[in-house]
KOLFITOR-252521 format. One line per 10 residues: number of its first residue (from 1); their letters; for each residue x, y, z of C-alpha. Coordinates in steps of 0.2 Angstrom, whole numbers, plus 5000, padded with zeros to 4 digits. Last residue first. Layout:
<rs>
NUM	a	X/Y/Z; ... .
</rs>
This chain:
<rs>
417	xxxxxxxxxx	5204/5101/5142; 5209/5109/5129; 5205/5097/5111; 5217/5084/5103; 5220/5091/5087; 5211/5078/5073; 5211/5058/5070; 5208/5057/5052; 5188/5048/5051; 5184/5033/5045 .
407	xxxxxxxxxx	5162/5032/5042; 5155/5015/5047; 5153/5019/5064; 5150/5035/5062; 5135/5032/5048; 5130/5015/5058; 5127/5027/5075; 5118/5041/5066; 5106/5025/5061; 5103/5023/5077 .
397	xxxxxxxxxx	5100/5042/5080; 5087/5041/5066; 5078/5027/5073; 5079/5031/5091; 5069/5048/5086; 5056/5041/5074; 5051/5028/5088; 5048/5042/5101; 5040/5051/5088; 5028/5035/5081 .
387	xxxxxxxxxx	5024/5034/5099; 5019/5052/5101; 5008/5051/5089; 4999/5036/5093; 4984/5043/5100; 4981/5046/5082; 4973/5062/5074; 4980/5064/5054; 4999/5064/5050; 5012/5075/5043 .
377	xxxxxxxxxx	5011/5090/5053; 5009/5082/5069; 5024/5072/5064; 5031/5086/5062; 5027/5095/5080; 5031/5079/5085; 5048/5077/5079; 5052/5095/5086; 5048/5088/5102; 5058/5072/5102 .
367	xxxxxxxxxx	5073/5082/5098; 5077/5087/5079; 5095/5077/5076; 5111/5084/5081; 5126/5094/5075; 5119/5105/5064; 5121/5107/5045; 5104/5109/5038; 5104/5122/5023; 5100/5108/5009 .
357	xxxxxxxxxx	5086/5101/5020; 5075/5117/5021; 5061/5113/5032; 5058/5132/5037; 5052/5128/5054; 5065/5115/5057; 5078/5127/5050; 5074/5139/5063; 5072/5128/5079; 5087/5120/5074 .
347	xxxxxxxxxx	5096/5137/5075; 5090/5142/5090; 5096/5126/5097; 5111/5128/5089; 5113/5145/5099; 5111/5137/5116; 5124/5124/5113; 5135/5139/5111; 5127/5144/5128; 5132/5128/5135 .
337	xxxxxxxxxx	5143/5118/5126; 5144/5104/5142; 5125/5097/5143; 5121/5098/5125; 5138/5087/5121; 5137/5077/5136; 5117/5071/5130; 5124/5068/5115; 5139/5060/5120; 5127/5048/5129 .
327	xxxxxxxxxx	5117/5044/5117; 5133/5038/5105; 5140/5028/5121; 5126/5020/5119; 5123/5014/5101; 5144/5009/5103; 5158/5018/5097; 5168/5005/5091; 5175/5014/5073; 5172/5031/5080 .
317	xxxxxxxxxx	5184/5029/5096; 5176/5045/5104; 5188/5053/5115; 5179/5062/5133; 5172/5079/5132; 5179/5092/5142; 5183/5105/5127; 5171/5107/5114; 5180/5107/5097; 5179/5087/5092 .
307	xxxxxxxxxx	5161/5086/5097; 5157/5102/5085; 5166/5093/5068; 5159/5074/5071; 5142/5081/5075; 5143/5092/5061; 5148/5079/5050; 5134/5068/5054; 5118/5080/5055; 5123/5084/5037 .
297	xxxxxxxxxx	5121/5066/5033; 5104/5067/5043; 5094/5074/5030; 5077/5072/5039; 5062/5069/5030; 5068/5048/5032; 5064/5051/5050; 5045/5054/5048; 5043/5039/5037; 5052/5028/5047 .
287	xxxxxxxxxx	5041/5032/5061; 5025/5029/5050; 5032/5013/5046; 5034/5007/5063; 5017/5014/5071; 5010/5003/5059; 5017/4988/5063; 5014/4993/5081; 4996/4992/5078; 4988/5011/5079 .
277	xxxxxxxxxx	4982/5017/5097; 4963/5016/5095; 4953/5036/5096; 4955/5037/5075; 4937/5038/5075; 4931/5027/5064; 4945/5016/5072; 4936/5017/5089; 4920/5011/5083; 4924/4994/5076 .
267	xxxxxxxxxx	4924/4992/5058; 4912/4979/5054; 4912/4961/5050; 4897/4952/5040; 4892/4934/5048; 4882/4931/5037; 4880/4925/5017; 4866/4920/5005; 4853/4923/5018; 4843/4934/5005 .
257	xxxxxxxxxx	4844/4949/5018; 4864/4944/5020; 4866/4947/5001; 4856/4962/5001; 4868/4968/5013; 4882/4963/5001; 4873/4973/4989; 4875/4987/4998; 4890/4985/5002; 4897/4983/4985 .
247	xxxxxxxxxx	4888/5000/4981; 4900/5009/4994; 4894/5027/4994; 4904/5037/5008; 4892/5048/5014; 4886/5035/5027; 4904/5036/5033; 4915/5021/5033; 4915/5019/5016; 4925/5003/5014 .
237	xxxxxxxxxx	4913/4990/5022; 4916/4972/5026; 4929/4976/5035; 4943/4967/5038; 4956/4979/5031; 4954/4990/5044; 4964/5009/5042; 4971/5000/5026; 4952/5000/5018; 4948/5015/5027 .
227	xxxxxxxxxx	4964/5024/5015; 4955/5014/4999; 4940/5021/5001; 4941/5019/4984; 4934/5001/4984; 4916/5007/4983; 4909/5002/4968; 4925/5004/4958; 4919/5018/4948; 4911/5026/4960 .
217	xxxxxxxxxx	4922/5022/4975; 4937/5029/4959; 4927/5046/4961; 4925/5048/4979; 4945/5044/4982; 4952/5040/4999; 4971/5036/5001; 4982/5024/5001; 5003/5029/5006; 5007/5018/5019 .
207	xxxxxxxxxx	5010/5018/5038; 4992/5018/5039; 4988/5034/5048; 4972/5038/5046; 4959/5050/5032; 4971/5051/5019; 4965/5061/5006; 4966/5057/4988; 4979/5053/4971; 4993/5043/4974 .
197	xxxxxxxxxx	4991/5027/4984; 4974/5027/4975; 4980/5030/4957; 4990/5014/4958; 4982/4998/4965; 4965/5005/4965; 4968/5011/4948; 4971/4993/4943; 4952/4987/4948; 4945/4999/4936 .
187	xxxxxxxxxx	4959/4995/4923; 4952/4978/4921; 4934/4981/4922; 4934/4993/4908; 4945/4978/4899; 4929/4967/4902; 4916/4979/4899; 4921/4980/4883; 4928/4963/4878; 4910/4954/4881 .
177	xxxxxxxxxx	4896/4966/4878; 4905/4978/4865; 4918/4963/4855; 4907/4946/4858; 4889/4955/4860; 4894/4964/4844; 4899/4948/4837; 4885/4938/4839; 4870/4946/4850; 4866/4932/4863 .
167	xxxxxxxxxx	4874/4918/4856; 4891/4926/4856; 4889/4934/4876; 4889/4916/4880; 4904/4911/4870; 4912/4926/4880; 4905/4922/4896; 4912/4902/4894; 4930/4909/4887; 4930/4921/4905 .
157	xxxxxxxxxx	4925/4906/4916; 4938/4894/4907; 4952/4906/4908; 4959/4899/4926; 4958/4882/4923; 4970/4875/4935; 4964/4888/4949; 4945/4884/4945; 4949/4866/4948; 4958/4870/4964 .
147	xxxxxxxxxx	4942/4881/4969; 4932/4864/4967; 4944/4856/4977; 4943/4868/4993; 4957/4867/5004; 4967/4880/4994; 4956/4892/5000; 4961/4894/5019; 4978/4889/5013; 4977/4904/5006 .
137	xxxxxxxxxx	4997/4913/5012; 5004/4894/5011; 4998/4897/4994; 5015/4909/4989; 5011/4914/4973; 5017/4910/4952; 5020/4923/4938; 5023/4936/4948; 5043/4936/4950; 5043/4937/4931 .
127	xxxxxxxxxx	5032/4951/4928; 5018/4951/4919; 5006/4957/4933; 5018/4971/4939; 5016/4978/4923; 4998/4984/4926; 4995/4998/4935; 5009/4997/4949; 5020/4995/4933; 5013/5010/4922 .
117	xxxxxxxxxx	5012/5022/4936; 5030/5020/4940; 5039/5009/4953; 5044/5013/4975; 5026/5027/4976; 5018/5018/4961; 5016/5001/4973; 5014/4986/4966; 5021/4969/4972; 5027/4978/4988 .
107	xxxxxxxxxx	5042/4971/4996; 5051/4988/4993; 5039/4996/5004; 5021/5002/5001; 5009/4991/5009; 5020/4976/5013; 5010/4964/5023; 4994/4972/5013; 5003/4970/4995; 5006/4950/5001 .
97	xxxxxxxxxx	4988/4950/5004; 4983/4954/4988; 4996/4944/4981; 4988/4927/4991; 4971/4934/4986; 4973/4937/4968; 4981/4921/4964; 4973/4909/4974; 4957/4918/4966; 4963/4915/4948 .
87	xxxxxxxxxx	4969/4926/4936; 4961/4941/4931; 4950/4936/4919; 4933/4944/4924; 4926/4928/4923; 4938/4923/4937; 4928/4932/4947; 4910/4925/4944; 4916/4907/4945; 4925/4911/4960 .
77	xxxxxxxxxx	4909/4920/4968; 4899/4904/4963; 4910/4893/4971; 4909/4903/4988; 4892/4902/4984; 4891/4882/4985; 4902/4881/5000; 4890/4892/5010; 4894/4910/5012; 4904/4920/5028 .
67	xxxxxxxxxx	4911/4938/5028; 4926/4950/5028; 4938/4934/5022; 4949/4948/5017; 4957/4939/5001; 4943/4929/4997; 4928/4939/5004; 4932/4958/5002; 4944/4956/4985; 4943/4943/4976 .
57	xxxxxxxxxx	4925/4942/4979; 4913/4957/4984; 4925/4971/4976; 4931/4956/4960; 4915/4949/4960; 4905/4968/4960; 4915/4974/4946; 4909/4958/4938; 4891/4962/4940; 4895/4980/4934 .
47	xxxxxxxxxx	4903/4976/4921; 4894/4964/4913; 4878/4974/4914; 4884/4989/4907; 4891/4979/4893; 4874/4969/4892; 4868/4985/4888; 4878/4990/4875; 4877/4974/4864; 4859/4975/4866 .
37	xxxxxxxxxx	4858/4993/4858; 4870/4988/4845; 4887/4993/4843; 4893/4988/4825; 4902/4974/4820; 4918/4980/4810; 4922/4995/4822; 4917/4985/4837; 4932/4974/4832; 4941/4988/4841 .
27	xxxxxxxxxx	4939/4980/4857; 4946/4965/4850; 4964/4976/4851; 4961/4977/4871; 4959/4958/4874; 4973/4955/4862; 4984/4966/4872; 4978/4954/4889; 4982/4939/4879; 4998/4944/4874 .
17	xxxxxxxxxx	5003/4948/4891; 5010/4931/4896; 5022/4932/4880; 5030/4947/4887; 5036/4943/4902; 5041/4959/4910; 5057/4963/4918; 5056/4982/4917; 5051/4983/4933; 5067/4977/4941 .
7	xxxxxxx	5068/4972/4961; 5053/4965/4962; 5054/4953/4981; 5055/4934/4979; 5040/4925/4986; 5040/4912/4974; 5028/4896/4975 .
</rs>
């Protein structure tokens, strides 16, 4: 088990990628055997029946649990899967939901906004901290023996396919039908872990950076609908539009018709239409995102600087100043400068309008207001907005309060009084 965050992502394990460069250079082989007609097709094939067990099994039924089988599919999903040779299903569903819990922060096993393209893509997989998983995060799967064996011999569903894909056309079927459509499947499913936090629209506040994409749905049979992924994660639909094509779906539905699996979960109503207040998780993350656009070190000094040259204001000790003595400082040091408080209101105003960072050097953070009118800016309909303001607003003036604290200052001239 090992839950320790990344921290470096260039510390790859090289040895465990062989295999996946090797997958990649037998693609060439296709040079030396030929593509034949059954060859390509059974590429076509292959990748899009195991496309579909990574959308329909690692990802919306082992790591979402969005809908029920009997034991004996549940197996046959795994099997499919791990075919595709992306480790096993305890694997892929526990870091799969590790990425959820930390969408986007510095916990997050692979995300392009904290890393680089290249390690959210496919680095991560190699690295150290990811070579083993934390099962008390599955121990809805671990349960199962026959998923245990699949875990302790992970490859043997892909080594199987490939011997398969042999006898059918030799070694074209080997390199075009089996290698082919496996490393298409590969970096299908790793665009979803770093195009779509990059590249699309985002359709509701998540408190992360996914996004929708039509043309990775396409190629992904539906999982770029990544941003109504986040909005609800245990759906057992991703476009949540009837315009938004989601092919796994469909064949889920199928599934259910067959009576194959049940118990399918929608997304309720009021998150389609952004009218439910978001989780406070949520709201939590998109308020630290809003108070990190504000350069608040200039906020600092010139707080410091104006509170010293206003008369009537009592002595700050900055070292033990206190979260509360802080607010109400503020609230004195509006109340008692007057018109000159006037004026750098004005000025606020001005510079929040423009959003220049490098000219901002007033004495106190946006007030809740101008927060919103940002926030509204920033983020879709929610009827959390004004939650994540009032959030974003106590966070930045509580970390105003550690920057004077921690900050010494020279005792200056003792203002009039």
């Amino acid at each position: 088990m090992n839950t320790t965050p990344h921290h470096d992502d260039g510390d790859i394990v090289y040895p465990s990628a062989i295999p996946f460069v090797l997958a990649h250079l037998a693609c060439l082989g296709a040079i030396w055997s030929g593509v034949t007609a059954t060859s390509l097709w059974l590429a076509i094939g292959l990748y899009g029946l195991r496309m579909f067990a990574v959308t329909g099994g690692y990802h919306r039924y082992f790591s979402h649990r969005t809908y029920k089988t009997s034991r004996f599919f549940q197996f046959v999903l795994a099997l499919l899967a791990q075919s595709t040779a992306q480790k096993s299903v305890f694997w892929w569903a526990s870091k799969h939901r590790h990425h959820h819990r930390h969408a986007d922060t510095e916990h997050d096993v692979h995300s392009p906004v904290l890393t680089s393209f290249a390690y959210s893509h496919v680095g991560w997989i190699f690295s150290r901290d990811h070579e083993t998983f934390d099962d008390s995060t599955i121990s809805d799967l671990t349960k199962f023996p026959e998923l245990r064996w699949l875990h302790r011999y992970e490859l043997t569903p892909a080594l199987v396919l490939a011997l398969l894909c042999f006898a059918i056309d030799g070694w074209a079927g080997l390199f075009v039908g089996f290698f082919w459509s496996t490393v298409a499947v590969y970096h299908a499913t790793f665009c979803i872990n770093s195009l779509a936090h990059v590249h699309g629209d985002k359709d509701y506040v998540t408190g992360d950076e996914s996004r929708n994409n039509w043309w990775l749905a396409i190629i992904t049979l539906g999982e770029g609908w990544h941003n109504n992924h986040h909005a609800y994660q245990y759906s057992v639909r991703q476009g949540f539009h009837w315009w938004q094509i989601d092919p796994t779906y469909y064949v889920i539905l199928g599934l259910e018709k067959l009576g194959l699996v049940w118990d399918l979960k929608q997304p309720p109503q009021a998150v389609i239409e952004r009218s439910q207040a978001l989780p406070p998780r949520v709201i939590e993350r998109s308020a630290e995102r809003l108070a990190a656009t504000v350069p608040l070190d200039p906020v600092v000094s010139a707080f410091r600087a104006t509170y010293a040259q206003t008369p009537s204001l009592p002595d700050l000790h900055w070292p033990s100043l206190t979260l509360a003595e802080l607010k109400a400082a503020l609230i004195a040091l509006q109340d008692r400068a007057g018109d000159r408080f006037a004026g750098i209101q004005h000025q606020a105003q001005e510079a929040w309008a423009q959003w220049d960072a490098t000219s901002w050097h007033l004495p106190v953070p946006p007030s809740r207001e101008q927060l919103r009118e940002k926030a509204a800016a920033m983020f879709v309909k929610t009827p959390s907005l004004d939650a994540i303001t009032a959030r974003a607003h106590e966070l930045l003036v509580e970390a105003m309060h550690a920057r004077l604290v921690a900050q010494p200052v020279e005792p200056g001239p003792q203002r009039g009084r």
